[in-house]
Backbone bond lengths (Angstrom), bond angles and torsions (degrees), N, CA, C in turn:
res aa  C-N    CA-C-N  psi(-1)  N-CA   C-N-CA  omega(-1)  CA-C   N-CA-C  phi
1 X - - - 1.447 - - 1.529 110.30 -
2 X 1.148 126.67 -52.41 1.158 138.31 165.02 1.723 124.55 -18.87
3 X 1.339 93.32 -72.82 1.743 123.83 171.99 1.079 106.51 -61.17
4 X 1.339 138.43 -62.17 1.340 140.32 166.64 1.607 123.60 -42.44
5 X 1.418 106.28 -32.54 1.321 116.36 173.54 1.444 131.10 -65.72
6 X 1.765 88.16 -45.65 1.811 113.08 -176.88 1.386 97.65 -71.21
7 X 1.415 129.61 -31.03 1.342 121.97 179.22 1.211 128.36 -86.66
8 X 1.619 121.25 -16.45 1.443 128.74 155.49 1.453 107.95 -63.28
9 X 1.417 128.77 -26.89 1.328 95.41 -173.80 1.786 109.33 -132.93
10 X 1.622 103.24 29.25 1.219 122.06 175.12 1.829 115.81 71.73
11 X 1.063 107.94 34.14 1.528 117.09 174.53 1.891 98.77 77.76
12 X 0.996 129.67 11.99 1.524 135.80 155.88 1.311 125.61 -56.92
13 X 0.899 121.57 -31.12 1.455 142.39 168.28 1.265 111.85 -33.24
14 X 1.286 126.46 151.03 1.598 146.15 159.73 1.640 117.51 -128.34
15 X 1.253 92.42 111.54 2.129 96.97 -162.62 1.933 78.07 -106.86
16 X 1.404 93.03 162.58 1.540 120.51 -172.10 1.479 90.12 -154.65
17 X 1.289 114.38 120.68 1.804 133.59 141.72 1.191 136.76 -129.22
18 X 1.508 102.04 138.35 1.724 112.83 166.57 1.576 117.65 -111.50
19 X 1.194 103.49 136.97 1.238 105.12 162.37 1.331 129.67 -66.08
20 X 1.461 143.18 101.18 1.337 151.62 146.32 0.997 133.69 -41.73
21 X 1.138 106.51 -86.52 1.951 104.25 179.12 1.635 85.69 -172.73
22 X 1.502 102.15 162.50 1.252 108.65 140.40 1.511 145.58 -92.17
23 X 1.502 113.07 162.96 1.721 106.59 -141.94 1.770 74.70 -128.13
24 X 1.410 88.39 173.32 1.734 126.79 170.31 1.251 91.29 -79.88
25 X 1.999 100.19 142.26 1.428 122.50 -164.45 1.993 93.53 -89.99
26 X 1.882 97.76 111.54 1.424 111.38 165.40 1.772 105.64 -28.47
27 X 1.031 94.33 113.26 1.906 114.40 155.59 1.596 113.84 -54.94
28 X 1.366 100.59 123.68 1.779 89.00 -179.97 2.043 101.19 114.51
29 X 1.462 110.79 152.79 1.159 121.24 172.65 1.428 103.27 -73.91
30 X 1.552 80.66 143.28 1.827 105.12 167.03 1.753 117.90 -73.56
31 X 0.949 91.58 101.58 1.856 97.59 176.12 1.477 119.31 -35.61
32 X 1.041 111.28 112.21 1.395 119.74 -177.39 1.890 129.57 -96.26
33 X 0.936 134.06 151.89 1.661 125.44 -170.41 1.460 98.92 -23.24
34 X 1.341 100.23 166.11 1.411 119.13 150.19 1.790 122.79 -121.98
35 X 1.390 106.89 5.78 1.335 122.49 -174.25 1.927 111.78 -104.25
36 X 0.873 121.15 165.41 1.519 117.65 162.32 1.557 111.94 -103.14
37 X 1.286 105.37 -173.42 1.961 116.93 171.83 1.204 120.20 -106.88
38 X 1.221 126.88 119.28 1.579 114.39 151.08 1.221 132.45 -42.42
39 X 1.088 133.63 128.79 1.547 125.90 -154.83 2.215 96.80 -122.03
40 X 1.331 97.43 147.45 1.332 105.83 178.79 1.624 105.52 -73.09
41 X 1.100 130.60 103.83 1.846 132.77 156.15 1.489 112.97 -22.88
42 X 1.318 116.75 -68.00 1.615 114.70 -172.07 1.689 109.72 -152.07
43 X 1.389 139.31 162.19 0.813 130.13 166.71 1.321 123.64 -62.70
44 X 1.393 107.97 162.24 1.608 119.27 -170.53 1.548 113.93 138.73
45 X 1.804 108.96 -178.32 0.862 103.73 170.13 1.534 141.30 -118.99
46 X 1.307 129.14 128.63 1.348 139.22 -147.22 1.666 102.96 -35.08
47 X 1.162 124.76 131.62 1.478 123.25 144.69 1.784 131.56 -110.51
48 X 1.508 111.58 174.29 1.225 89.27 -158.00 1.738 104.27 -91.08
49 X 1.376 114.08 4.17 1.485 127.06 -179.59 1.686 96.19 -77.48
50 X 0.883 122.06 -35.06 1.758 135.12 174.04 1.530 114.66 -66.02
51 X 1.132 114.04 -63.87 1.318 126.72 143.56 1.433 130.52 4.42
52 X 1.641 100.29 -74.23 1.646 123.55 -164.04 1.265 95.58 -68.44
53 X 1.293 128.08 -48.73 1.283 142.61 -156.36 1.583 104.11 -84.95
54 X 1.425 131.70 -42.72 1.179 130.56 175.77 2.014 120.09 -75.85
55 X 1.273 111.53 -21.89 1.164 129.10 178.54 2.177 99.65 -54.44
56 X 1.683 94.73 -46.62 1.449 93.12 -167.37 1.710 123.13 -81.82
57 X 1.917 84.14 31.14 1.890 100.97 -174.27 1.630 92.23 -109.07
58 X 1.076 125.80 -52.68 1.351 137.84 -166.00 1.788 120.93 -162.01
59 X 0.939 100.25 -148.03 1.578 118.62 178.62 1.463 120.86 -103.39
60 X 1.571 121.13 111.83 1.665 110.49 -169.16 1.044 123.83 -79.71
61 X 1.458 151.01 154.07 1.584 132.75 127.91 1.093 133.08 -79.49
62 X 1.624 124.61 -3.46 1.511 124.40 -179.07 1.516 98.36 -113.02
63 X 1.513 113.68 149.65 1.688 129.37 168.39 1.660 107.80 -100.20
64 X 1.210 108.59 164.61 1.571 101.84 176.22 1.583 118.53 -74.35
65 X 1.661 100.58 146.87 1.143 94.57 173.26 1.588 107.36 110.91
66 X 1.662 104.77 -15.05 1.653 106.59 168.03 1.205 116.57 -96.54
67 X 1.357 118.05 143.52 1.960 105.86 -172.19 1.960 91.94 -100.43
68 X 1.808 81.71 151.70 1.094 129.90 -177.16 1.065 127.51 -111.48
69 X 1.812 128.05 150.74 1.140 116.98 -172.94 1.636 95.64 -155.92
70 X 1.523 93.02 153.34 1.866 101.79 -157.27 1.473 110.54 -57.34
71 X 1.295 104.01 118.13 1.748 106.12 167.11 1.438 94.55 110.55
72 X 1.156 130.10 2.38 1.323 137.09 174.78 1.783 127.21 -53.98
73 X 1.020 120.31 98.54 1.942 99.77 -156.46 1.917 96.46 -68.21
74 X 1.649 117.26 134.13 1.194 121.32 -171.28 1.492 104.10 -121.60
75 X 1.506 100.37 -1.60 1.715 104.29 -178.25 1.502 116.52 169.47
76 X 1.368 99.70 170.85 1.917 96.92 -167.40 1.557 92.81 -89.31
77 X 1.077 108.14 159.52 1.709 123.65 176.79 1.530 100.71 -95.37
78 X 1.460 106.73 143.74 1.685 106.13 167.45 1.299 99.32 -62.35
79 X 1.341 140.48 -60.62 1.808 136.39 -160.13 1.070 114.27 -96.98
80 X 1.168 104.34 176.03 1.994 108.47 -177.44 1.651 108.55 -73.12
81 X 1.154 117.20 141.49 1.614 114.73 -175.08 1.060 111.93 108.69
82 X 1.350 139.99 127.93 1.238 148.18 125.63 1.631 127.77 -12.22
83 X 1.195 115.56 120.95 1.604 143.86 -166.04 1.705 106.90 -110.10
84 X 1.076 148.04 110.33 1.176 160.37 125.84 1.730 113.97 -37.21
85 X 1.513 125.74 98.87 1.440 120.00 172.10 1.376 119.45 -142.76
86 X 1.497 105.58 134.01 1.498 116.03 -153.44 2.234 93.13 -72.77
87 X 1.196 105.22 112.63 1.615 95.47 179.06 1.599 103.63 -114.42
88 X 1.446 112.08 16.68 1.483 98.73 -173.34 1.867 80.48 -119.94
89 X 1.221 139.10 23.17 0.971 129.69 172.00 1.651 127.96 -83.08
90 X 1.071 106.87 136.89 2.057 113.25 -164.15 1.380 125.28 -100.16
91 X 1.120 121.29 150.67 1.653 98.98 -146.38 2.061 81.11 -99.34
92 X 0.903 77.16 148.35 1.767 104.37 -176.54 1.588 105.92 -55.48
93 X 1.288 124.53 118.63 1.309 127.99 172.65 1.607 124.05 -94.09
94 X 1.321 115.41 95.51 1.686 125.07 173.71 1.090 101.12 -104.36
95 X 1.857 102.16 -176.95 1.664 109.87 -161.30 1.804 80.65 -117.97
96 X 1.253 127.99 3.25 1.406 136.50 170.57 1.251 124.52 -30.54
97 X 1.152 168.37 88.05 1.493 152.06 155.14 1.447 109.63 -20.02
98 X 1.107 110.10 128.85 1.903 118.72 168.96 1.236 99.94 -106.06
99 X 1.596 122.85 159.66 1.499 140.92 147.65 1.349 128.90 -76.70
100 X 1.601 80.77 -25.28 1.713 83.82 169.94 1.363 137.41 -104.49
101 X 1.350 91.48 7.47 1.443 126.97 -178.49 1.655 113.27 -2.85
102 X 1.636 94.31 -68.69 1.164 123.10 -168.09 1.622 130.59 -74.84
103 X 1.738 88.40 -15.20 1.485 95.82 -163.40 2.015 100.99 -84.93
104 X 1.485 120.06 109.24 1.770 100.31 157.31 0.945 117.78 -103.26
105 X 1.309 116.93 -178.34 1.260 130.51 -173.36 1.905 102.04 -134.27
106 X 1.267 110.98 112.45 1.375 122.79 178.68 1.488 113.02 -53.73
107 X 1.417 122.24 131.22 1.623 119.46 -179.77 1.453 111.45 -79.66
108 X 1.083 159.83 128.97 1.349 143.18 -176.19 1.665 111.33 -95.04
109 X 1.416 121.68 -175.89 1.264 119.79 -153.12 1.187 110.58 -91.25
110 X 1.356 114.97 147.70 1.382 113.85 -173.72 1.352 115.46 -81.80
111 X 1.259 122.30 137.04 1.789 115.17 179.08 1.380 113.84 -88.29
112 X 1.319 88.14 113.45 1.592 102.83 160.83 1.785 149.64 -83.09
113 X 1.506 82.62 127.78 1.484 98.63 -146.58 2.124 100.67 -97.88
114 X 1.555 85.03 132.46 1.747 98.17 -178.25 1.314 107.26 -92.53
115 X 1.617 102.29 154.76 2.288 89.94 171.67 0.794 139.75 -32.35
116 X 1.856 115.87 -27.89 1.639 123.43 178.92 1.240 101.51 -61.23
117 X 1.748 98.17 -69.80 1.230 99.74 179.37 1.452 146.80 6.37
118 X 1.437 75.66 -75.35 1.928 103.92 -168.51 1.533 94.05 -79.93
119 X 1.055 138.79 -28.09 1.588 141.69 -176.45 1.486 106.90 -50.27
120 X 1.976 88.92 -60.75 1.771 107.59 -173.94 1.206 112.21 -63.14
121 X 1.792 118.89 -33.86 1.473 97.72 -171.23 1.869 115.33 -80.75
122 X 1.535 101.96 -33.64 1.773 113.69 -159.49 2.367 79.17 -45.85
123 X 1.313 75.25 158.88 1.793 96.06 165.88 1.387 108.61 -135.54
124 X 1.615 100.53 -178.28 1.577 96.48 -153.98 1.820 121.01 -55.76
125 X 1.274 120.62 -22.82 1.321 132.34 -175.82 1.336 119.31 -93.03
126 X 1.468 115.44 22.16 1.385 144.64 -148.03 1.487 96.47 -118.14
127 X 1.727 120.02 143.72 1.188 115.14 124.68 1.568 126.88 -143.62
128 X 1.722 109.36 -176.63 1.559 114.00 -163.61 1.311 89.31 -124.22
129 X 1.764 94.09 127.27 1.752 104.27 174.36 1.221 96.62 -117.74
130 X 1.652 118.25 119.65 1.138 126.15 159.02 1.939 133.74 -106.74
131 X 1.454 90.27 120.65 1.715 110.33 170.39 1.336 120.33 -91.35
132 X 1.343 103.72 -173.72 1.437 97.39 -168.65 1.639 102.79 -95.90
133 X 1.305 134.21 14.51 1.690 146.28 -143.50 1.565 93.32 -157.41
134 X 1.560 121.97 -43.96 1.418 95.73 -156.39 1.697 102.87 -138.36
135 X 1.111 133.38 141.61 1.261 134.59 145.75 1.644 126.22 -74.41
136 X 1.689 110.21 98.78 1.497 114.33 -173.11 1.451 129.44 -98.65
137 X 1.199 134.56 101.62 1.675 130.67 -171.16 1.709 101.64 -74.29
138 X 1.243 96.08 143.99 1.638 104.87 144.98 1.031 104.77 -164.33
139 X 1.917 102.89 -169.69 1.431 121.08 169.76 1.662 106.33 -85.52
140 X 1.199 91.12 143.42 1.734 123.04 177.95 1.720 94.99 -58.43
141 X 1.463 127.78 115.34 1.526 125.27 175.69 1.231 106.12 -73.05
142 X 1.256 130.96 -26.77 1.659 143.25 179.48 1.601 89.92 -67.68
143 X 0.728 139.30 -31.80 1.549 127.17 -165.32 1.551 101.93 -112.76
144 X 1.113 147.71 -31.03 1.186 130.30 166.79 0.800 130.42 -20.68
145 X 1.348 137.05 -74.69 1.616 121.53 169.47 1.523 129.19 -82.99
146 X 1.256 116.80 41.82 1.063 116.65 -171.42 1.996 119.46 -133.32
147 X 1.778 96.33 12.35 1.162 103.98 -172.56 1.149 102.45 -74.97
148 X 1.717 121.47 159.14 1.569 129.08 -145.84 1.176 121.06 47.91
149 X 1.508 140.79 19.17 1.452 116.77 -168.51 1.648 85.98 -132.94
150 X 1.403 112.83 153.38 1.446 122.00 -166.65 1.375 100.75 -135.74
């Protein structure tokens, strides 16, 4: 509720808690995303030409300049399902004139995500690699090929 909250109204929010008591564990499944992940393309390391282009899938957690590795979650997807996007990709160097030379497009900030965080969002085919520097999502390699099968 929390996370969901700060993100409806862009971290504007003012939360207030008390501690009560503890209760009996709600009957029934725990509601799970309704969004998918951006998924890392290949290993390497992030650039900001990768970036520009992956920003217009969803919402990131990595900035350029952090290395990556395939299957890596780098951001939430606008739709349900999992997204594959190349962010360590480099923008092609010719001796060409462009028109658009001139035009950029600013990357915006990456949201940063705490242990809860990353706890609440990973789902079941998910995992959390923790260092002493970084909190890392991905997909579970044990489960890769095994979605739909029971």
């Amino acid at each position: 509720l929390r996370s969901s909250l700060l993100t409806a109204t862009r971290g504007t929010a003012i939360i207030d808690a008390v501690f009560d008591s503890y209760r009996e564990k709600i009957p029934g499944d725990i509601q799970s995303r309704d969004k998918g992940s951006l998924l890392a393309f290949e290993d390497g390391t992030i650039t900001s030409f990768g970036l520009e282009n992956a920003q217009d899938r969803g919402k990131l957690f990595v900035k350029a300049g952090d290395e990556t590795y395939k299957n890596m979650i780098v951001g939430i997807h606008q739709r349900p399902g999992d997204l594959s996007v190349n962010v360590c990709k480099t923008k092609q160097l010719t001796n060409m004139r462009s028109a658009t030379k001139g035009i950029t497009v600013g990357i915006t900030a990456p949201i940063e995500m705490s242990l809860d965080a990353c706890v609440e969002y990973i789902a079941t085919d998910e995992i959390l690699e923790v260092t002493p520097t970084k909190f890392r999502m991905a997909k579970n390699p044990d489960m890769l090929g095994k979605k739909g099968k029971k």
